[in-house]
Every structure is written in structure tokens, then in C-alpha cells.
C-alpha positions in Angstrom: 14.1 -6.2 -23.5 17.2 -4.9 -21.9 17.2 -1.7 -19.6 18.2 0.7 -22.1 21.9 2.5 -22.1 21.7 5.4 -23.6 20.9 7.6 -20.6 22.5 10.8 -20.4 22.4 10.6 -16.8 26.0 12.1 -15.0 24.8 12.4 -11.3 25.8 9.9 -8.3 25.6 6.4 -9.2 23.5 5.4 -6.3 20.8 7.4 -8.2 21.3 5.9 -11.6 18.5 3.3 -11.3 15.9 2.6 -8.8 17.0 -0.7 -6.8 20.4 1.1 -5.7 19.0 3.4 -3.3 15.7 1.8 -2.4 18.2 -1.4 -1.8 20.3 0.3 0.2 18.2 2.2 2.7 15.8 -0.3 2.6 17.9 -3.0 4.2 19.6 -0.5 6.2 15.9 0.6 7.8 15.0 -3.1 7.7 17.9 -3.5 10.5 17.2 -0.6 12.5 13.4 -0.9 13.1 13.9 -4.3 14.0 17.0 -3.5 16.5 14.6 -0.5 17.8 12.1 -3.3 18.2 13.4 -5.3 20.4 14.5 -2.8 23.6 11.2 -0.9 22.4 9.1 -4.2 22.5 10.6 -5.0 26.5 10.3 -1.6 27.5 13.8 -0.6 27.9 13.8 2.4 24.8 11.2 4.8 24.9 10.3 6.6 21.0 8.4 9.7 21.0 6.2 7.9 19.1 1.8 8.0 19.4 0.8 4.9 18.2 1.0 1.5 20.3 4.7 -0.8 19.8 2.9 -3.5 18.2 1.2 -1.0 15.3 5.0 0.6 14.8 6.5 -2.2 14.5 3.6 -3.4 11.9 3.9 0.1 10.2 7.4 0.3 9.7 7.5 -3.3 8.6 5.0 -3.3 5.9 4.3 0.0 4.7 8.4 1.3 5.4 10.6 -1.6 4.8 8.5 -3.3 2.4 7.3 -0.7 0.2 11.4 0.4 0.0 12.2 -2.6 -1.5 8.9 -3.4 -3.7 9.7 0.6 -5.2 13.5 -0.6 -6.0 12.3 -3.7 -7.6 9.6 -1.6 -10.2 11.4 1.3 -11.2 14.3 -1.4 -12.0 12.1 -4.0 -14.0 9.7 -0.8 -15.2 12.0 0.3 -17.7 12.5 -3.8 -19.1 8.8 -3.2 -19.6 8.3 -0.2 -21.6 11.4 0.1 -22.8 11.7 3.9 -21.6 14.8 5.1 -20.0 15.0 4.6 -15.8 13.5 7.1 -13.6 17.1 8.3 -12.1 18.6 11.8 -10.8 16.6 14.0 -9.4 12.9 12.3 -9.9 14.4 9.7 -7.8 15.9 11.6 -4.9 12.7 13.0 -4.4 11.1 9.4 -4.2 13.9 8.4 -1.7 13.4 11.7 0.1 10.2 11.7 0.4 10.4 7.8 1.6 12.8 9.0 4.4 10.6 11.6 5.1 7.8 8.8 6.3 10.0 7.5 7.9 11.5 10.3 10.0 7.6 11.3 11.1 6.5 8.2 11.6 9.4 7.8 14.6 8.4 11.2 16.1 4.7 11.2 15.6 4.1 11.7 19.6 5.7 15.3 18.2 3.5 16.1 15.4 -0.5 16.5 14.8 -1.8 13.5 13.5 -2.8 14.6 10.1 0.7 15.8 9.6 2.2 12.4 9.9 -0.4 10.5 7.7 -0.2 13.2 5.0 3.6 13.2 4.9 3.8 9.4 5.0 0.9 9.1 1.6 3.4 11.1 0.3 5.9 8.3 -1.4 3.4 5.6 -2.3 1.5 8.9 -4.4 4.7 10.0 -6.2 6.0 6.6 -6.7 2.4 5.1 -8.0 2.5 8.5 -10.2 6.3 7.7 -11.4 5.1 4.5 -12.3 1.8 4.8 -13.6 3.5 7.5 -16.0 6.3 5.3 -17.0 3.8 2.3 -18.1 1.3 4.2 -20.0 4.0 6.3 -21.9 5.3 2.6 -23.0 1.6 0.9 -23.5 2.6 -1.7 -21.3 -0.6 -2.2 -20.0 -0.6 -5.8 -19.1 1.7 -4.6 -16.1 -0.9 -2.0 -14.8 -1.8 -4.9 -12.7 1.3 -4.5 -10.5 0.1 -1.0 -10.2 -3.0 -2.2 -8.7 -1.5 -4.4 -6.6 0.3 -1.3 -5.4 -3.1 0.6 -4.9 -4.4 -2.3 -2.9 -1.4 -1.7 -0.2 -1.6 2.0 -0.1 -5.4 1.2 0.6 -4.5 -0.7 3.0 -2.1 2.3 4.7 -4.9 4.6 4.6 -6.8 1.6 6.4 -4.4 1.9 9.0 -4.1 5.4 9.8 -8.1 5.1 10.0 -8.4 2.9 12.7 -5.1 4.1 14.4 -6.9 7.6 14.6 -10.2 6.0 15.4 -9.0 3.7 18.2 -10.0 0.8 16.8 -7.6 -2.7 15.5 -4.8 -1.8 13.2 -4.5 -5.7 12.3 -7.2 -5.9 9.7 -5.2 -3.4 7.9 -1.9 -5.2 8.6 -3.4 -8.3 7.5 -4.6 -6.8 4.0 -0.9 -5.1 3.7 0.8 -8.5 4.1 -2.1 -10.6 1.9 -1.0 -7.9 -1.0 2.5 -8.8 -0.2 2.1 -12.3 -0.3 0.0 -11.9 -3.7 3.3 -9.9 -5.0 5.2 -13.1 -3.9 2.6 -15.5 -5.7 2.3 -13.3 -9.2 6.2 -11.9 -9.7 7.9 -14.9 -7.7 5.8 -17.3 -9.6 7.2 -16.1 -12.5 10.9 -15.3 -12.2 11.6 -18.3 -9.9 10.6 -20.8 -12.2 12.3 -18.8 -14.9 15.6 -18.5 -13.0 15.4 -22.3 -12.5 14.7 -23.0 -16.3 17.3 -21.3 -17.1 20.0 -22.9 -14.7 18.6 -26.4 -15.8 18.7 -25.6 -19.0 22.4 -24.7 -19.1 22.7 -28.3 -17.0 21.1 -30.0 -20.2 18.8 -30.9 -17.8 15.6 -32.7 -19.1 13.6 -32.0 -16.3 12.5 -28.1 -16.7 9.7 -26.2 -14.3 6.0 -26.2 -15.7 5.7 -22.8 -16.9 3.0 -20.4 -15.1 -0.7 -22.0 -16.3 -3.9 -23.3 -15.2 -2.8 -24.4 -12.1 -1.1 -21.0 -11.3 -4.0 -18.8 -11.9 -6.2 -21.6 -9.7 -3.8 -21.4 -7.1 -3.6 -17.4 -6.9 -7.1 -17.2 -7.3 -7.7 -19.4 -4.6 -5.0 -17.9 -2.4 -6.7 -14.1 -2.9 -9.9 -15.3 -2.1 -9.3 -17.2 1.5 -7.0 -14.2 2.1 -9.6 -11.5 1.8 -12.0 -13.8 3.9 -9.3 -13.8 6.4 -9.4 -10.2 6.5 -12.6 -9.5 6.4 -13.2 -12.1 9.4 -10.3 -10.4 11.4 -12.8 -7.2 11.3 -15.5 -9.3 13.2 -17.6 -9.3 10.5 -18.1 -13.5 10.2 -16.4 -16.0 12.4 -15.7 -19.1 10.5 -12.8 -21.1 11.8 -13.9 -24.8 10.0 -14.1 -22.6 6.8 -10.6 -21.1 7.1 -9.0 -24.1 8.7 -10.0 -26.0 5.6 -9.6 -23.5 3.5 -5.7 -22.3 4.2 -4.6 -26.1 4.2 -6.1 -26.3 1.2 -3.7 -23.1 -0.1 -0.7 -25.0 1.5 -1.3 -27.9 -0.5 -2.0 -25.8 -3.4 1.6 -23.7 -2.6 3.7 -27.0 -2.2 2.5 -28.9 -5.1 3.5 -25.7 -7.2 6.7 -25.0 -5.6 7.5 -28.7 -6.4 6.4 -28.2 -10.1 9.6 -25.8 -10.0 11.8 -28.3 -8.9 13.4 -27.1 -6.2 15.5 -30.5 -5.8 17.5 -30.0 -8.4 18.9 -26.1 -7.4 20.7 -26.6 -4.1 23.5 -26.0 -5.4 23.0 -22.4 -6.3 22.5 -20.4 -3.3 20.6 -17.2 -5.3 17.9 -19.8 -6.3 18.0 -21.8 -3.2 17.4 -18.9 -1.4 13.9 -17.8 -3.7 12.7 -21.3 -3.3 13.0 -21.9 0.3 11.3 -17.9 0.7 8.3 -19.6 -1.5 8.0 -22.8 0.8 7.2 -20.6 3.7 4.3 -19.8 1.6 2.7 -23.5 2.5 4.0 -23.8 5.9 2.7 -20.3 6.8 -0.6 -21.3 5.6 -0.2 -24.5 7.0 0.5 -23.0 10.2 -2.7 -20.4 9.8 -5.2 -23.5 9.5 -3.9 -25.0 12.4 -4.2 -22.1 13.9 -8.3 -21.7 13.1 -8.5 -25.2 14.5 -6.9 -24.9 18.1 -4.9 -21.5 18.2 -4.0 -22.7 21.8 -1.8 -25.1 20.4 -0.7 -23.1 17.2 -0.6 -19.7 18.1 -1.6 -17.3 14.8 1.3 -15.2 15.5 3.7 -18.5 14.3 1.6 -18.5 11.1 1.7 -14.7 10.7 5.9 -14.7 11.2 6.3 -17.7 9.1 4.1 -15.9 6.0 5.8 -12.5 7.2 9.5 -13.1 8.5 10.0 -16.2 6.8 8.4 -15.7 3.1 8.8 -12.2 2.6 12.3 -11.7 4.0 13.6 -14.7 2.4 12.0 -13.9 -1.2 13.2 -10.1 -0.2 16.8 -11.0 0.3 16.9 -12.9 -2.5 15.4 -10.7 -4.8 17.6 -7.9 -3.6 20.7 -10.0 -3.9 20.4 -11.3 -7.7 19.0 -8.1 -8.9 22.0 -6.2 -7.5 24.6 -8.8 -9.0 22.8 -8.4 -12.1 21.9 -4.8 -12.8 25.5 -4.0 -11.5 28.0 -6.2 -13.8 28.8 -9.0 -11.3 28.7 -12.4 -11.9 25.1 -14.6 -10.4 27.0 -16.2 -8.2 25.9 -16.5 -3.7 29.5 -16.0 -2.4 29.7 -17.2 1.4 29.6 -13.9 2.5 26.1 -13.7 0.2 24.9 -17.3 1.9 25.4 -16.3 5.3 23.2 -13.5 5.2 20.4 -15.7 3.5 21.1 -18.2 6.7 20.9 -15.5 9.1 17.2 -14.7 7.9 16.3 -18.2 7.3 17.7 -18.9 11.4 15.6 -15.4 11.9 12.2 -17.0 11.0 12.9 -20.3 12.2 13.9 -19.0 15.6 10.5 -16.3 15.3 8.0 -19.2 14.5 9.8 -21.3 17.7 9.0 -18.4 20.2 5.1 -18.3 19.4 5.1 -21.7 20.5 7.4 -21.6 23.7 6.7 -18.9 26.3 9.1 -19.7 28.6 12.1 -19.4 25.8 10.2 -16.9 23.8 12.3 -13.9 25.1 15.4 -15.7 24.3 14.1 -16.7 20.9 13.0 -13.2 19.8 16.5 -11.6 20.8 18.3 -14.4 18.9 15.4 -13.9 16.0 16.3 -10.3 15.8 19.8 -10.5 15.8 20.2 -13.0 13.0 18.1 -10.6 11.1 19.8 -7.3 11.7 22.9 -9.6 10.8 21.0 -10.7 7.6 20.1 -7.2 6.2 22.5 -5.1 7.5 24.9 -7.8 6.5 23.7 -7.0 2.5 24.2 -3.2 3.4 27.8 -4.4 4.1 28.2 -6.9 1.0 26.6 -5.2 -1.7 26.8 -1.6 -0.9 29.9 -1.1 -2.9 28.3 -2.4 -5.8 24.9 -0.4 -5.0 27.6 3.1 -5.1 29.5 2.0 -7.5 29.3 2.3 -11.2 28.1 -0.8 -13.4 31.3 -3.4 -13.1 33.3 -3.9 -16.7 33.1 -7.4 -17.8 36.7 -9.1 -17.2 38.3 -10.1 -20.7 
């Protein structure tokens, strides 16, 4: 079911529809934390800011940047779901407002009581799970409450966060839960449009080979996959230690990961860069979990930050770029087609995560590495504000006669 055109809505264009404003500021954001980041992380920028670098940069990474772009892709595809009209003019400034607001206290937290950041950052995932939950039960969709719920599950693990960062204790089992959730998001919605993308581009090729649809082996494989990651989590709490268990138990997801990213058929898509780009974000599924059970075997040699960057930097940067990229081309009138300008930014983040996962592994290049890292990726995302913010501002295109 299409998104529906008969919205009365007159305002700005960028507020018409969900993805062009959470697009927009989220890839914008997605640069500037990470370009903060780097003086911040070797101590030549100072932020007035009360929790340690490594939780901000986690923070602003998963539950700013992330959550930006996850809201953009729901209140897009919401309205495909129910059928209802798009949460647009004012409902949505205050979603974006209240977004920024997190944002804003989170960088001046050292300035502020502690309750008064936490509150005003639960403010956007509250409204926006309320927007949404609204918008699903209005249309009975209710097979798609389970997005919702993965939703829940991340703003848990925010609240998880601002517990133990007001407690004194590890932030990382709540980072690890936040990115697990993300990863899931990956495994559920990427398992279904990227083999549906590629069906549809074979198909048009009269291609006879066509991706196994999501079955069996898709629910084992996210099954599995939410399993071994709540262990993980659980484990990083120092409630077990189990490093055989997990070792064999995160190759095992790899395998799992490959063998259905190769039932899509990636072979036959390189030559369209928007599906390229989905199903090289999905392969760093398996070599992130590849990496994490080396990791559990000798983390001397495989350090788990590699495997955390490849799952992190690598999966959901890649999958987030591309998402961004086709939805934008799509929901605004232009044609699904990577231009070079479009392909360079998804090289710039792939060169970001290979160059992240390189400087885990070499400490005497690692600073090197991690400028380079965050410089292809400021290029990557503040490269799509650049590309596609015209067509984010702009009204729908009119299709050429």
C-alpha cells in the first residue's frame, strides 16, 4: 500500500514526512559527534560534558544518531502500514525538537543536574513510541507492534544507561543491549527489504535465480542471533563468564549470517550500488560475529573492540547509509539509481570501518587509523547532507515525460 496523497498538509516540505528531517539532522549529527570525537577522544577539545568520552561517544552514537534515523525510517514506512496519513507539520517538529533537545543537553550535561538531562533526553523516544504506537493501533496493524517493541527494548536500554552512569558503575552492558537491538532491527527489516530489493532487480533481469524468501531458516537464524546476544550481555554484567560458550556460539551466528546473505545472492547485484551497498552493511553481520568469537577465544590477538566496530561502524553505518539513500530517492520522485557522488559516500563509510577494525589490531598505527576512520566517515554522512539535502527540502520531484 502506497503512502497516501491526499494530505492537506501546506507547511515546509522538510516536515511533510518523517525521513526528511530525521535524514537530514541525523546524518548531519552523525558527522559532528564523530568529528567532536576525535580531538575530544586525544584530549585536545574539552565539552562541558559529566559523563566519561567513551560513554558520550556511545550515547550519542546509539541512542542520538541511531534513534534519528530508525524514527525517520518508521514514521515513513508507518503510514505504508496502516494506511493513515504521515505524522507531518507540527506533531513532527515537536519530535525533531524534542530530538535536538537531547541532544543539546546531553553536550552540556556538566551544566545541568543530572535528572534534568535524563528526563529531557526520554523525552523523544516517549513521544515518538506514543506517535507511533497511535498510528498502528488506529490502522490495526498489529503485526508491526513488534517493531514497537523492538523500540521499547532500546529505550530500556537508555534508561539502563543513565542508571549505571548515575550509579558509577559500566555503561557498556547498556551499550551492548542498545546495539544487540540494533543489530536485531538489521536482522528483522534488512532481512526483509534486501532480499526484496534484490528480487525485484533480478526479476526485471529475467533472472531465474531469485533470493529465498524470509522462512525457517530466517526465524532460526534471528532466533539464534537474539539469544547469544542477550547472553553476551548478560555476561558483560559479570553475571557468568563463559568464553568456550560464546566463542562457539557467535561463529556459529557468522555461519548462520553468511549462509543467509548468500541465499540473497549478493553475486549477482554489483552492479547496482543502492543494493550493493545493503548487502555489503549485512556481511559485516558475519564478520562482526566472526570477529566477536575470536575475540572470546584469545582477545589478545582479536581485540573485542574490532568486533564491536565491525557490528557497529561497519553493519549499522553501511545498512544506515543505504537505507537513507534509497528511501530518499524513493519517497522524493528520483530515480533508484547510486550516482557517483551517491557511491562515494557509501565507499567513504565502507573505508571508515575497514580502517576502524585495522586500528584495534595495530597500536602503533592506531592513531593514524582512527583519524583516517573518522574522516572518511564525516565525508560519508555529511557527504549525504550535501547530496540529498536538496531533495530532503524540496518538494516531491515531477516525473519527466
Amino acid at each position: 500500500m502506497a503512502i497516501p496523497r491526499t494530505n492537506a498538509y501546506s507547511g515546509p516540505t522538510l516536515f511533510s514526512y518523517g525521513f526528511r528531517p530525521f535524514f537530514l539532522f541525523g546524518a548531519f549529527y552523525a558527522g559532528l559527534t564523530i568529528l567532536l570525537w576525535v580531538p575530544f577522544y586525544f584530549g585536545e577539545i574539552e565539552l562541558p560534558i559529566s559523563m566519561g568520552i567513551a560513554d558520550w561517544h556511545m550515547h550519542e552514537t546509539l541512542f542520538g544518531f541511531v534513534p534519528a534515523v530508525i524514527a525517520g525510517f518508521l514514521l515513513t514506512a508507518v503510514p505504508n502500514w496502516t494506511g493513515r496519513l504521515p505524522v507531518n507539520g507540527s506533531a513532527l517538529i515537536a519530535l525533531v525538537l524534542a530530538w535536538a533537545l537531547g541532544r543539546v543537553v546531553t553536550n552540556i550535561s556538566a551544566l545541568m543536574p543530572l535528572w534534568s538531562v535524563v528526563a529531557l533526553n526520554l523525552l523523544f523516544p516517549t513521544l515518538f513510541a506514543a506517535a507511533v504506537c497511535r498510528e498502528i493501533l488506529a490502522g490495526k496493524n498489529w503485526r508491526n507492534l513488534k517493531v514497537l517493541v523492538m523500540f521499547g527494548l532500546l529505550v530500556m536500554a537508555q534508561i539502563w544507561f543513565y542508571f549505571a552512569w548515575a550509579n558509577g558503575f559500566s555503561t557498556r552492558p547498556a551499550a551492548y543491549l542498545a546495539l544487540s537491538v540494533v543489530l536485531m532491527l538489521i536482522m528483522l527489516i534488512g532481512g526483509r527489504i534486501v532480499p526484496s530489493f534484490t528480487r525485484n532487480y533480478l526479476v526485471k533481469r529475467h533472472s531465474e535465480t531469485l533470493p529465498h524468501p524470509f522462512g525457517g531458516f530466517d526465524k532460526i537464524t534471528v532466533l539464534s542471533s537474539a539469544v547469544i546476544l542477550l547472553g553476551f550481555v548478560l555476561q558483560s554484567t559479570g553475571l557468568f563468564n563463559w568464553p568456550i560458550f560464546f566463542a562457539f556460539g557467535f561463529m556459529l551466528l557468522a555461519g548462520l549470517h553468511l549462509v543467509r546473505l548468500m541465499r540473497w545472492h549478493p553475486e549477482l547485484i554489483w552492479r547496482d550500488g543502492l543494493l550493493l551497498v545493503l548487502h555489503t552493511g549485512y556481511a559485516f553481520v558475519p564478520i562482526g560475529f566472526a570477529l566477536m568469537a575470536l575475540s572470546f577465544l584469545d582477545d589478545g590477538s582479536v581485540p573485542i573492540v574490532a568486533a564491536i566496530h565491525a557490528l557497529s561502524t561497519g553493519a549499522v553505518g553501511l545498512m544506515v547509509i543505504g537505507v537513507m539513500s534509497r528511501a530518499t530517492l524513493g519517497h522524493t520522485g528520483h530515480p533508484l539509481v547510486a550516482t557517483r557522488g551517491t557511491l562515494i559516500l557509501f565507499a567513504a563509510i565502507l573505508l571508515a570501518s575497514i580502517l576502524r577494525i585495522l586500528a584495534a589490531f595495530d597500536s602503533d598505527a592506531s592513531v593514524m587509523l582512527m583519524r583516517g576512520s573518522h574522516l572518511f566517515w564525516v565525508i560519508g554522512f555529511w557527504g549525504f547532507v550535501a547530496l540529498y539535502g536538496g531533495k530532503l527540502t524540496r518538494p516531491r520531484a515531477k516525473p519527466k515525460r
